[in-house]
Each structure stands twice: as C-alpha cells, then as structure tokens.
C-alpha positions as CSV (number, residue, x, y, z in Angstrom):
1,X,2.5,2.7,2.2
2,X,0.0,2.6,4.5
3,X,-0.5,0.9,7.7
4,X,-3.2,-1.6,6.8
5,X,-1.1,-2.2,3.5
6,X,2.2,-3.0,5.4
7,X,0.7,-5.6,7.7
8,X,-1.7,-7.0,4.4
9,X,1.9,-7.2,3.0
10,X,3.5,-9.1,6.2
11,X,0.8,-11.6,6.3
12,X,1.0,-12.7,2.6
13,X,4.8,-12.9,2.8
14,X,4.4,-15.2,5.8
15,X,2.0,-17.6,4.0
16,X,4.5,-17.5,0.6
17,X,7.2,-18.9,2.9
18,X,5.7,-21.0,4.8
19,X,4.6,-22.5,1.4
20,X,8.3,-22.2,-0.5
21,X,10.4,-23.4,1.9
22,X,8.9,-27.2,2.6
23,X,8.7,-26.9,-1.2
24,X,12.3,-25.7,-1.2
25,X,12.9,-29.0,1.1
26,X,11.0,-31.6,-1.3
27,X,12.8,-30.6,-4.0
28,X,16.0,-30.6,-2.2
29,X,15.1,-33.8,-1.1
30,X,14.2,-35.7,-4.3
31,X,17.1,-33.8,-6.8
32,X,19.8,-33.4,-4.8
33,X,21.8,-36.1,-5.7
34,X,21.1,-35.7,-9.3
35,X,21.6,-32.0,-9.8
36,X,24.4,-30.0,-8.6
37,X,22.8,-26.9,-8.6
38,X,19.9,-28.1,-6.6
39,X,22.5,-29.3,-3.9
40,X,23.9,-26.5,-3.3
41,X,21.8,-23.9,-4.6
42,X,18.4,-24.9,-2.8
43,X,19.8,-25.1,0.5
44,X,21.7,-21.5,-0.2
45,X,18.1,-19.6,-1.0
46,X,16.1,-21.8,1.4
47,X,19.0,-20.1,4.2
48,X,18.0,-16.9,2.9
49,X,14.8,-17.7,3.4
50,X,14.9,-18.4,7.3
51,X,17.0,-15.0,7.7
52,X,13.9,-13.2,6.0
53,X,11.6,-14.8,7.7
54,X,12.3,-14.4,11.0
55,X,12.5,-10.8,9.4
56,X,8.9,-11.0,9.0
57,X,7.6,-12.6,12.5
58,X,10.1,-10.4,14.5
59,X,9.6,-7.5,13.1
60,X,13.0,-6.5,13.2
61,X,13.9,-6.0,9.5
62,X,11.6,-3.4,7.8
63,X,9.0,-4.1,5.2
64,X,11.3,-1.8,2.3
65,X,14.0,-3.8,3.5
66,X,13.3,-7.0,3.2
67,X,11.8,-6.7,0.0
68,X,14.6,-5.4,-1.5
69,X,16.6,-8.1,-0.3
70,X,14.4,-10.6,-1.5
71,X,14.3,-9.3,-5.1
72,X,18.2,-8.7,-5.1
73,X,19.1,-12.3,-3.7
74,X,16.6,-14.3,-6.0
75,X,17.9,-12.3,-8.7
76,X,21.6,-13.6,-8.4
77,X,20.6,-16.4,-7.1
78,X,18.4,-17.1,-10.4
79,X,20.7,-15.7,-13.0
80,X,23.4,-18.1,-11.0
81,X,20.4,-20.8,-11.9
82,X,20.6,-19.6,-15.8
83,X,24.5,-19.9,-15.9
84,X,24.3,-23.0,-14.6
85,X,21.7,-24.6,-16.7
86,X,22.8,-23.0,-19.9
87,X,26.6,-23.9,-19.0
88,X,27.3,-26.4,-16.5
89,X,24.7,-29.7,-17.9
90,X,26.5,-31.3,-20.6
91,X,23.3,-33.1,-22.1
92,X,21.9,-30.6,-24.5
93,X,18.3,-32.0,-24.1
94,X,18.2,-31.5,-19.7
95,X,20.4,-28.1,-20.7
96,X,17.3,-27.2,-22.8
97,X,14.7,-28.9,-20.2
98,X,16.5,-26.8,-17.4
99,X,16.6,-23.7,-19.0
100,X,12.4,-23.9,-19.6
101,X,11.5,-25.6,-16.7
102,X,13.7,-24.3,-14.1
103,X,15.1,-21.0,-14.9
104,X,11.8,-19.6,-16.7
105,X,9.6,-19.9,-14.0
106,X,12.2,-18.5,-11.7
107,X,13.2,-15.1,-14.1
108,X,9.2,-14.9,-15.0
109,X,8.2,-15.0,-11.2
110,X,11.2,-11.8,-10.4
111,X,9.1,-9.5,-12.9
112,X,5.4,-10.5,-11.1
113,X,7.7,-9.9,-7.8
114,X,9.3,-6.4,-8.9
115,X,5.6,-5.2,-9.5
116,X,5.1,-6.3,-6.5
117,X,7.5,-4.9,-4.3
118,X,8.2,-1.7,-6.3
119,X,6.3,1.3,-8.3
120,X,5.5,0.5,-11.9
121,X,8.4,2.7,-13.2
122,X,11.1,1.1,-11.2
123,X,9.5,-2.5,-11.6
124,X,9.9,-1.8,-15.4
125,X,13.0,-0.8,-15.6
126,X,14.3,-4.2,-12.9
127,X,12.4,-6.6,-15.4
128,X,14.5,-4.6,-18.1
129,X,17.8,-4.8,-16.2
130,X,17.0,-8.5,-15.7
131,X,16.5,-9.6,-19.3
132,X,19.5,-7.6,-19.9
133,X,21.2,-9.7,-17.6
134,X,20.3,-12.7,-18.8
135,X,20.8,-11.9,-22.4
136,X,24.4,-11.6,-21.3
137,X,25.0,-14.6,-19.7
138,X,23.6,-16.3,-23.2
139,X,26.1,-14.2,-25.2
140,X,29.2,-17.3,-25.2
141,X,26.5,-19.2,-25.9
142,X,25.6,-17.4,-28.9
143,X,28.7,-17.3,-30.4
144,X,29.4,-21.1,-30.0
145,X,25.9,-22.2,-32.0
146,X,27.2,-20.4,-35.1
147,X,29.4,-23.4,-35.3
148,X,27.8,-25.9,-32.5
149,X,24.6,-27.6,-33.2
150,X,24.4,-28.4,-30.0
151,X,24.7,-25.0,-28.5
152,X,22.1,-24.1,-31.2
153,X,19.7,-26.5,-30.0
154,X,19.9,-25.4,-26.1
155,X,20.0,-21.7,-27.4
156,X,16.9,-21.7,-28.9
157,X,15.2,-23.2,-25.6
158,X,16.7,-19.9,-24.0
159,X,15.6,-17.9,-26.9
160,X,12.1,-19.1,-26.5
161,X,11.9,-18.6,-22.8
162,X,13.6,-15.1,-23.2
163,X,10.8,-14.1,-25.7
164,X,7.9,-15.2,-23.3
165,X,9.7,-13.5,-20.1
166,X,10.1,-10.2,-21.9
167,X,6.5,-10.4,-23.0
168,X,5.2,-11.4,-20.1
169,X,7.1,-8.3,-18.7
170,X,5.6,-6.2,-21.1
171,X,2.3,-7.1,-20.2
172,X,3.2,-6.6,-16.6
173,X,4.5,-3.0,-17.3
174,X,1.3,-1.6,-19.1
175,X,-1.4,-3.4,-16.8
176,X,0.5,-1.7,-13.6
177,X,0.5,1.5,-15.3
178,X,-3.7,1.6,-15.8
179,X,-4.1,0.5,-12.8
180,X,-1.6,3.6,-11.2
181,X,-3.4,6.3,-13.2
182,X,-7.0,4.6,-12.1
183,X,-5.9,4.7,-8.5
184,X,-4.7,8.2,-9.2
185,X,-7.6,9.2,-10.8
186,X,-9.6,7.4,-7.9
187,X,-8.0,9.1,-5.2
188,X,-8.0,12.8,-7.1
189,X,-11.5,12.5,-7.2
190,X,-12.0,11.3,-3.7
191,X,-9.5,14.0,-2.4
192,X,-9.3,17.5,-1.3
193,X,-6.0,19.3,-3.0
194,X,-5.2,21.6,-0.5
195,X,-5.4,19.7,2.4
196,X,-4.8,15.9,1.1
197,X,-7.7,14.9,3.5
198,X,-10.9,13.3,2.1
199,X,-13.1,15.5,0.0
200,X,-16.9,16.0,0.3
201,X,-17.1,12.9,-2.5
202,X,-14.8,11.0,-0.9
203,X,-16.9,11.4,2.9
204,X,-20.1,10.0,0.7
205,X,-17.8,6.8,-0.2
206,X,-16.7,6.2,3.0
207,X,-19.5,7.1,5.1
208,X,-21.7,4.1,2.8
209,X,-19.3,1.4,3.4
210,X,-18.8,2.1,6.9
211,X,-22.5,2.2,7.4
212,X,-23.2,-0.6,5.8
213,X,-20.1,-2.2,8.0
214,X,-22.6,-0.6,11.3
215,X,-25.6,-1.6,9.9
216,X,-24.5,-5.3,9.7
217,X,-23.1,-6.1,12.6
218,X,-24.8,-3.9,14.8
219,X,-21.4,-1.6,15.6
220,X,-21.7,1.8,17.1
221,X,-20.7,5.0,15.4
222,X,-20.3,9.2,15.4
223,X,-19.6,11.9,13.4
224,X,-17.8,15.1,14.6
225,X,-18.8,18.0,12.4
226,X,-16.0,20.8,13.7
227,X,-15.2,24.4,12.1
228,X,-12.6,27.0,12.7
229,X,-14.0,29.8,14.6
230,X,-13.6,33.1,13.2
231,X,-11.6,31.4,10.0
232,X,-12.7,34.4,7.6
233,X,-10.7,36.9,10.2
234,X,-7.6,34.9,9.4
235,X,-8.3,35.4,5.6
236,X,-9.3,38.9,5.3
237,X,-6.2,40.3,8.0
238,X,-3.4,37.8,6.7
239,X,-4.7,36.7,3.2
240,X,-5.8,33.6,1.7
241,X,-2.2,31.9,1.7
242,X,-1.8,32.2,5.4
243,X,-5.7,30.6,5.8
244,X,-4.3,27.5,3.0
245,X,-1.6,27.0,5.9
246,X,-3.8,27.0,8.4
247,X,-6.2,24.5,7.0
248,X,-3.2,22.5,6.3
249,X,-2.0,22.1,9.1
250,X,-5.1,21.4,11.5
251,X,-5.5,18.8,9.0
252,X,-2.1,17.3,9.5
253,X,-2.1,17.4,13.5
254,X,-5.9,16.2,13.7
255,X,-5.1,13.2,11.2
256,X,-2.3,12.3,13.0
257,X,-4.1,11.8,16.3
258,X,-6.7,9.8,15.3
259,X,-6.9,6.1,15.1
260,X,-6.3,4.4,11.3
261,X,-9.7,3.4,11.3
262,X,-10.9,6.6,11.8
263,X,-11.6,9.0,8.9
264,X,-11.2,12.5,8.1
265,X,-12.3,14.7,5.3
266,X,-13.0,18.7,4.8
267,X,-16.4,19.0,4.6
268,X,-16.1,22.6,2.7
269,X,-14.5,26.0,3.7
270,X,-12.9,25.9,7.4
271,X,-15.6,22.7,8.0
272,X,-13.8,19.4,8.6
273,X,-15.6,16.2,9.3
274,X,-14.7,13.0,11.3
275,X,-16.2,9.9,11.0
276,X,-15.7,7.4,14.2
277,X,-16.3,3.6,13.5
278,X,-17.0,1.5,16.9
279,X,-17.7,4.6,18.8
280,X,-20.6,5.8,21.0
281,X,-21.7,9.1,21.3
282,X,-19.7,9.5,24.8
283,X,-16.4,8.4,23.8
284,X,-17.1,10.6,20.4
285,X,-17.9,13.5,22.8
286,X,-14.6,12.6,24.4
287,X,-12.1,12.9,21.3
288,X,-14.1,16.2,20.1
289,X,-13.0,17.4,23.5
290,X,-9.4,16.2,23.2
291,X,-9.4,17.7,19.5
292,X,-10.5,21.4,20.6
293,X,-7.9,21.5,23.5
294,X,-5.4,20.0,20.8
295,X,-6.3,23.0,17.7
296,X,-5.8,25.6,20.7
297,X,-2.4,24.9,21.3
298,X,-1.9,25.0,17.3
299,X,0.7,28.0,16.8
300,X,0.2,29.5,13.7
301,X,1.0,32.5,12.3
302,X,-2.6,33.9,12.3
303,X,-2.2,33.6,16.1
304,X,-4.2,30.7,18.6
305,X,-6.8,29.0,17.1
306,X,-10.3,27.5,18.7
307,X,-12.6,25.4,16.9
308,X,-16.3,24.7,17.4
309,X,-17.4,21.0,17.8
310,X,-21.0,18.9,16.6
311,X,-21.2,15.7,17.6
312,X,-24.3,12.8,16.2
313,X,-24.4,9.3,16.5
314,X,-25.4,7.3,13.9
315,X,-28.3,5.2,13.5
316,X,-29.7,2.7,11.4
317,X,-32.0,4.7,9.5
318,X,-29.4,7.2,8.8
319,X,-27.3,8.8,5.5
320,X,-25.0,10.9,5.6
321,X,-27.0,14.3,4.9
322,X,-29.3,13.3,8.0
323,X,-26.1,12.3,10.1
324,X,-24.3,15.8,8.9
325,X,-27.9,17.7,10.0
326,X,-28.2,16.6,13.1
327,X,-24.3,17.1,14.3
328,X,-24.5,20.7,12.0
329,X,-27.5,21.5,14.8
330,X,-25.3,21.1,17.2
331,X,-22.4,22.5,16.2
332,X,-24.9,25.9,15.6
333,X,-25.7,25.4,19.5
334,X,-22.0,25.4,19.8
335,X,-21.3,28.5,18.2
336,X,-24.3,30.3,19.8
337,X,-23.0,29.7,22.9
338,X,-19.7,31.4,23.0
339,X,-17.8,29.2,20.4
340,X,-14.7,26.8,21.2
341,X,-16.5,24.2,22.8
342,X,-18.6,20.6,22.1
343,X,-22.3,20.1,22.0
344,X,-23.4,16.5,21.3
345,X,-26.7,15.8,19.5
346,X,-28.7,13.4,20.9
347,X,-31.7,13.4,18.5
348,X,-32.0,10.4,16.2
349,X,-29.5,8.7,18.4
350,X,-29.6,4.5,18.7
C-alpha cells in the first residue's frame, strides 16, 4: 500500500467513526430497554470502537492491523447479532423484522468492508466463509420449520436476506476483479519491467498532470535527465545480466531517497528521469548533486559507478519533449566536460 493510500485510508476511517459511534449512541439510547441485544451488544462494539479509534489518531496500531481487527470483531459480533435475532425474540414477526432489518445490513456491509480492507481473492473467499457461517447458525432453525410454522415463517426472512447477501457478494467479487486486472493492465502499461520505475508512457502521464497541477497554480518545477556513464562498459565486460542489476538497483536507492511526490521513471537504456514538483531550478540542482555523490558510493559488482546529471526548469509553455531537450543539452555539456558531474539548463527557464 502506498503512502498516500494509507493516510487516504486513515482519514476515511476517522470520518466512518466519528459517524457510527453517535449513531451507535442514538440507537443505544432509544432501544435499549426494549432489545436485549441492543443493550448489551451496542455498547460491546461501540467499546471496540473507541479502542480502534484511538488506534487511528495515535497512530499506534497499524493500518493492516486495525483492519483486521475490525473485520474479525464485527464479524462475531454480527453473526452474535444473527443468533440472536433468529433465536433469542420469541415473536416470529420482530424475529423476521430483525433478521432483515438488523442483521442484513450488518452481514451485507462485512462483504463491502472485506473488499475494502483486503485483495479481491481473500475478500471473496471472507464473504464466502461468512455466508457459510451464517448458513450454520440457521441449520436448528431449518430443521424445526419442517414441523414449526413459525420457524418457517422467520426462516424464510433469513432465506431471503441470505439470497440478497450472497448476490450482493457475487457482484462484489467480479466488479473487484475488473477493476484488479484494469489497474494491472494500467500500471503494465505505465511501467518499466526491469526496473519497476515509470516507463517512457508512464513519464508522458505524469508529466501532463503535474503540469497542468504547475500551470494552475503557478508552482515551480524541474526535471533531472541523469545517465550512467560508461553503462555499455558494464555490459560488454560483465554481460547484460550484471547491467539488469545495475539498473535495478540505482533505481531502488534513487527512488528511495526521493520525496513521495517526486517521480521517477527510465527514460530508455541507462537514462533515468526525475521529475520534481514545487522545486526551483537551485534546489533541483541541489538533489542532482546529492544523487551523483549517492550512485558513486553504489557497490556493485561492475565496480563504482558515476552518473552524468541535466537539469531544466519547467515553464509554462513547456511539454515534456521541450522540457527533456533542454535538460538533454545539458546533460551533453555534462558529459563533454569530463562526465560525473551536473550542469543546469537555464534556457526557457520561468
């Protein structure tokens, strides 16, 4: 999960209790003294509640965690729900009205929850395991409306809201898995293989919405066009595999030094390219520095590594071919001039 995701995550969680448990409280409020299971069982998850979140606005219990937790709790806590209603109201009719009203919502909101907090695959297979579940809780109740018409009468409610749950699931299943293999297919065509990084089609994606982000509001930002000096040495005296490795790993120790916002992609060959939101030329100047001293002290087994840097600043009039020219210029300059080392362009510059 990624960082933007996680706290995306956090905030919604937040507003959902904030919303649930003065719900939680109402209900409490206005039921308790009619409904056993609302006396006891309302203040029992709205506890749970507090415990996660605090979770949340602490930061103390992790994201993977808590989400768990949450789907494993409201599970027992709303198959408790089903045993109750199917089991413990002696009114057929409120047995029946409990079982749609109360316990579908509950069973119908854990499958919109386990695509939420989990995979499609595992999601499936919870909403599976939970129908399951429930279907054996019902099973005394089956066999008492062969000769009960009452039991009859408040299985069929169950049987109805069993049949909407597991389609609802259904539905839930199939739409995750389109949209896994689109986001699949999105980021396969947006990515390089060897190197995980952006890929030439994925820079022209990004590159156009964080323009039109700089273009808007007026925001500064650079490019940092960088290649591996002397790459084709690496390939021709320790073969292609060894220069795979290579590329793989300045990816993975460039990426991880740069901010979230920042974006990285292989341009082509040994090339990589770096765009910089919010940055000025000088501060872009500044990381291209701290990223050559950071690939020389890269041990690899080709032996130490040095890089050449270009760095342009973007302007309004700019795409990304013209922004790529103008920091390719320099980078040129940069390799004419003995190599490992940054040349800023300054032409075109806002």
């Amino acid at each position: 999960m990624s960082e933007l995701l996680g706290q995306a995550k956090r905030r919604a969680y937040v507003v959902a209790h904030v919303v649930t448990l003065p719900t939680l409280a109402a209900v409490w409020a206005a039921r308790a003294d009619a409904d056993a299971f609302v006396r006891w069982g309302y203040p029992a998850f709205a506890a749970f509640l507090v415990w996660t979140f605090y979770g949340l606005l602490s930061g103390r219990v992790s994201l993977r965690r808590l989400e768990r937790s949450l789907f494993l709790f409201t599970s027992a806590w709303g198959l408790v729900y089903l045993v109750y209603a199917l089991y413990g109201i002696p009114d057929p009719a409120l047995a029946r009205q409990e079982v749609s009203e109360g316990t579908f919502p509950v069973l119908a909101a854990l499958c919109v929850l386990s695509h939420i907090f989990f995979d499609p695959k595992p999601a499936g297979r919870l909403c599976a395991l939970l129908i399951g579940a429930a279907t054996v809780v019902a099973l005394p109740m089956a066999a008492s409306a062969l000769r009960n018409p009452q039991a009859q009468f408040v299985l069929l409610g169950f049987l109805r809201m069993e049949a909407f749950v597991v389609a609802l699931a259904s539905w839930l299943y199939a739409i995750a898995l389109v949209k896994d293999h689109l986001a699949e297919e999105r980021v396969a065509s947006g990515t390089d293989a060897l190197t995980g990084l952006l890929n030439r089609r994925g820079l022209f994606r990004a590159f156009d919405v964080e323009a039109e982000r700089a273009r808007r509001y007026g925001h500064p930002m650079a490019l940092i066009l960088f290649d591996l000096d002397h790459f084709k040495q690496v390939n021709d005296r320790f073969g292609h595999a060894s220069g795979d490795r290579v590329l793989r790993t300045v990816g993975e120790e460039i990426r991880r030094t740069l901010r979230p916002t920042d974006l990285m992609g292989r341009w082509g060959g040994e090339e990589f390219l770096i765009l910089l939101p919010e940055t000025e030329l000088g501060p872009a100047v500044d990381v291209a520095e701290r990223l050559r001293y950071l690939i020389s002290g890269i041990r690899s087994e080709a032996g130490p590594l040095s890089a050449s840097f270009g760095v342009a600043a973007f302007s309004e009039t700019d795409n990304l071919g013209t922004l790529v020219r103008r920091a390719d210029r320099a980078l040129y300059e940069a390799k004419q001039t003995g190599r490992n080392r940054v040349v800023a362009s300054t032409e075109g510059a806002a």
